[in-house]
C-alpha positions as CSV (number, residue, x, y, z in Angstrom):
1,X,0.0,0.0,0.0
2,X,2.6,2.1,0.6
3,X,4.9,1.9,-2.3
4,X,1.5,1.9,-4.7
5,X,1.3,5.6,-2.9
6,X,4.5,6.9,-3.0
7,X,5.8,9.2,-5.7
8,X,9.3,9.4,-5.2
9,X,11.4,12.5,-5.1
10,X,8.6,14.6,-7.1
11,X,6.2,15.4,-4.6
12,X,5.3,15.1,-0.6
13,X,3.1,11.8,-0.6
14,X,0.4,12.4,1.5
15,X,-1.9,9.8,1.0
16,X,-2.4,6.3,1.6
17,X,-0.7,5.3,4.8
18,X,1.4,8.8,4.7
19,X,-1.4,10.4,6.1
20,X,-1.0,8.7,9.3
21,X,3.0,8.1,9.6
22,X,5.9,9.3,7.9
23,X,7.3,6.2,7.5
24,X,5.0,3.8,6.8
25,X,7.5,1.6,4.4
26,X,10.3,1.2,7.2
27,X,7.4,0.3,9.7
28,X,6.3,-2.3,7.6
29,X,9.8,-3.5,7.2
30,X,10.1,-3.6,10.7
31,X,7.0,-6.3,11.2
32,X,7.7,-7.7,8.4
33,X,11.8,-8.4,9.7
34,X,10.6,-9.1,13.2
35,X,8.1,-11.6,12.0
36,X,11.1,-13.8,10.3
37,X,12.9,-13.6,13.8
38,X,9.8,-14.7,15.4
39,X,9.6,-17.4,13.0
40,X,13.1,-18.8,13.8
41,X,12.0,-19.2,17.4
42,X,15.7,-17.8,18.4
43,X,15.0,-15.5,21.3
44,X,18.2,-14.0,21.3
45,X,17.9,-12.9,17.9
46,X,14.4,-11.8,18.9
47,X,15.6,-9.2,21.8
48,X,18.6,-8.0,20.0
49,X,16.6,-6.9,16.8
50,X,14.5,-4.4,17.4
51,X,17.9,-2.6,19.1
52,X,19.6,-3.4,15.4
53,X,16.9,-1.9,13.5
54,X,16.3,0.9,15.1
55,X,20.2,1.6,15.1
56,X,20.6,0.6,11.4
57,X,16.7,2.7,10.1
58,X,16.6,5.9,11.9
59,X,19.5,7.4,10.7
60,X,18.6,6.0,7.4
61,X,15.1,8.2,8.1
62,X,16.5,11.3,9.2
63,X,18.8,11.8,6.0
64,X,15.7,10.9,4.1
65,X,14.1,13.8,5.8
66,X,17.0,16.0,5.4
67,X,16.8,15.6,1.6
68,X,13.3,16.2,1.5
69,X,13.4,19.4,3.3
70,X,16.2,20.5,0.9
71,X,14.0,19.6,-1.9
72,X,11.1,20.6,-0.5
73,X,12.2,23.2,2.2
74,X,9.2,24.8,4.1
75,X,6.1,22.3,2.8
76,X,7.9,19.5,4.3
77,X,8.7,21.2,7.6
78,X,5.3,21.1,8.0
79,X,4.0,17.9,7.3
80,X,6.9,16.5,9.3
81,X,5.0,18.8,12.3
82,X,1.5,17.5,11.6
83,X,2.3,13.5,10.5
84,X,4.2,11.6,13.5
85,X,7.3,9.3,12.1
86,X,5.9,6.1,13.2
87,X,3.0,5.9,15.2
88,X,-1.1,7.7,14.2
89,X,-1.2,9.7,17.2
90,X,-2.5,12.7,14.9
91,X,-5.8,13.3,13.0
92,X,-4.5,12.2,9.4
93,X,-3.9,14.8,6.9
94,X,-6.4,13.5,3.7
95,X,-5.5,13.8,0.4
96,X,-7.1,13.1,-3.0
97,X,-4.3,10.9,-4.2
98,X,-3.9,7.1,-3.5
99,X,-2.9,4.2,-4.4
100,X,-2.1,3.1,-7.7
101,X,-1.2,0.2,-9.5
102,X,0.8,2.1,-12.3
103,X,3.2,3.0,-9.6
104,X,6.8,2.0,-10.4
105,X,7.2,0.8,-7.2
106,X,4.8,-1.8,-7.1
107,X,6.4,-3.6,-10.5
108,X,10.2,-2.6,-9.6
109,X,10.2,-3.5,-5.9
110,X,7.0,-4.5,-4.5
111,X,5.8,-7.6,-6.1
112,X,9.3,-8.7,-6.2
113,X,10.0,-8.2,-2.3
114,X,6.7,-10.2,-1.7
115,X,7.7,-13.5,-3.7
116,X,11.2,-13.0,-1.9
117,X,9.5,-13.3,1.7
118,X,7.6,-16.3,0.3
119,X,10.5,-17.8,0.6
120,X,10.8,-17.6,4.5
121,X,7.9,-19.4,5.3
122,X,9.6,-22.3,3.0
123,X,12.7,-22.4,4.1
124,X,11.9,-22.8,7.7
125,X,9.7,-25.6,6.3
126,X,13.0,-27.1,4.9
127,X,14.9,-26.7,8.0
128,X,12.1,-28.1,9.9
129,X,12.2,-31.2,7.6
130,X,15.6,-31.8,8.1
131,X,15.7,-31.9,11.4
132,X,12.8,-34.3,11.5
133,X,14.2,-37.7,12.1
134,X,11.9,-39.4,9.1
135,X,13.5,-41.0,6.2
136,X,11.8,-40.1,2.9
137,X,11.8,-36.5,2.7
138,X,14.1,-36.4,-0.2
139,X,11.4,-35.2,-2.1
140,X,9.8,-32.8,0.0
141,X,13.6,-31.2,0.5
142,X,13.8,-31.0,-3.2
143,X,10.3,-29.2,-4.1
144,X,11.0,-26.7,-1.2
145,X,14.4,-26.1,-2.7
146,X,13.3,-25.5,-6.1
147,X,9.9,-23.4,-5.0
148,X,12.4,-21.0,-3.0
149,X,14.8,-20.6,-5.8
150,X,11.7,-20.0,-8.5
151,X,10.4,-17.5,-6.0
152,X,13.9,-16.1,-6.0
153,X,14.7,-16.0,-9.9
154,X,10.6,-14.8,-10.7
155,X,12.3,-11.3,-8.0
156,X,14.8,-11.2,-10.0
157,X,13.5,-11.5,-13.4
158,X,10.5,-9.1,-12.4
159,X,12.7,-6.5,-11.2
160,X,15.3,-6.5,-14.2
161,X,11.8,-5.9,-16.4
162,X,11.0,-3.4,-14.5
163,X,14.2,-1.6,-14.8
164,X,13.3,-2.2,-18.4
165,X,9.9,-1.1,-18.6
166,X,8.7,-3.7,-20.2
167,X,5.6,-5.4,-19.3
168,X,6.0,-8.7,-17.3
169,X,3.4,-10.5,-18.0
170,X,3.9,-10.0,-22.3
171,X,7.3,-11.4,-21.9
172,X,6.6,-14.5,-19.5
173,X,6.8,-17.8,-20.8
174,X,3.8,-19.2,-20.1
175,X,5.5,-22.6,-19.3
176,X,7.5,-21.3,-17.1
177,X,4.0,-20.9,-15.0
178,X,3.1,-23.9,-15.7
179,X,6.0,-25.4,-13.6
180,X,5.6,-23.6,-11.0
181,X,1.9,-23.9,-10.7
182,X,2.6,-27.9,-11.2
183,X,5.7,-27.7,-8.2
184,X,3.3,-25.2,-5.5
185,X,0.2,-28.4,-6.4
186,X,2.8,-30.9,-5.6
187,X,4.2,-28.9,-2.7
188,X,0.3,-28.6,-1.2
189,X,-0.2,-32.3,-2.2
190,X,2.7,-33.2,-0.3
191,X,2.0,-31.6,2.7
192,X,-1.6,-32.8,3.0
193,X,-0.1,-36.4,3.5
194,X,2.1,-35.5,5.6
């Protein structure tokens, strides 16, 4: 939502979820990031992470801000005074803009961000599996490998189109689909026996 609202260096985005925070993206980096921790169930990694991010992000956040108040000078001193950086404790500031799926963003970084964290979920599931004392899983170990490098590669290949601009879906090979919708049927059929 927020990358389908944000117009880059050309204007002060002010709708979508930048009515209510200032840095809506980084805050949904932050769940997202603190989710995977969660998921590896290592507590350390769990306490320490929030002290990382917030050590690696906020200076990150404030030279952000700096350029946009060089860019932008006085307009953006005063959205940064009405929007809080992280958390809606303010009455939003509306706006007639939203999101849009024409955005660069979404094509160039979104939808390829989302099929690399598609990949979390799946390699924990290998990890899991082999650490399970079962014999047989040979298989299973193989279709996870190979859905969380197609998840990779489809990133990869999404974002070099996008750098491109050309259209992702004209230059697909439709077999390549195919195989992929064949491996995520087996994947799901293989782990309703299990």
């Amino acid at each position: 939502w927020a990358k389908g609202c944000l117009h880059q260096m050309q204007e002060i985005t002010t709708s979508g979820p930048y009515m209510l925070i200032r840095h809506p993206f980084y805050l949904g980096n932050f769940f997202l990031d603190m989710s995977i921790c969660i998921m590896s169930g290592f507590i350390p990694l769990m306490l320490l992470f929030p002290f990382m991010w917030l050590g690696i992000y906020i200076p990150k956040m404030r030279e952000e801000e700096e350029r946009m108040i060089k860019q932008f000078g006085v307009a953006y001193e005063d959205y940064k005074k009405n929007v809080p950086m992280w958390f809606p404790l303010k009455r939003p500031i509306l706006s007639k803009k939203g999101f849009s799926w024409k955005n660069p963003n979404i094509l160039g970084t979104e939808i390829p961000r989302t099929l690399r964290f598609l990949c979390y979920p799946l390699l924990f599931l290998s990890i899991y599996v082999l650490k399970s004392p079962e014999t047989g899983k040979y298989p299973l170990i193989m279709l996870l490998a190979s859905s969380i490098g197609c998840f990779y590669l489809m990133s990869l290949e999404i974002k070099r189109l996008a750098k491109q601009k050309s259209s992702f879906f004209s230059l697909i090979n439709p077999n390549y689909l195919i195989i992929v919708a064949i491996c995520l049927g087996f994947l799901i059929r293989c782990l309703e026996i299990e």
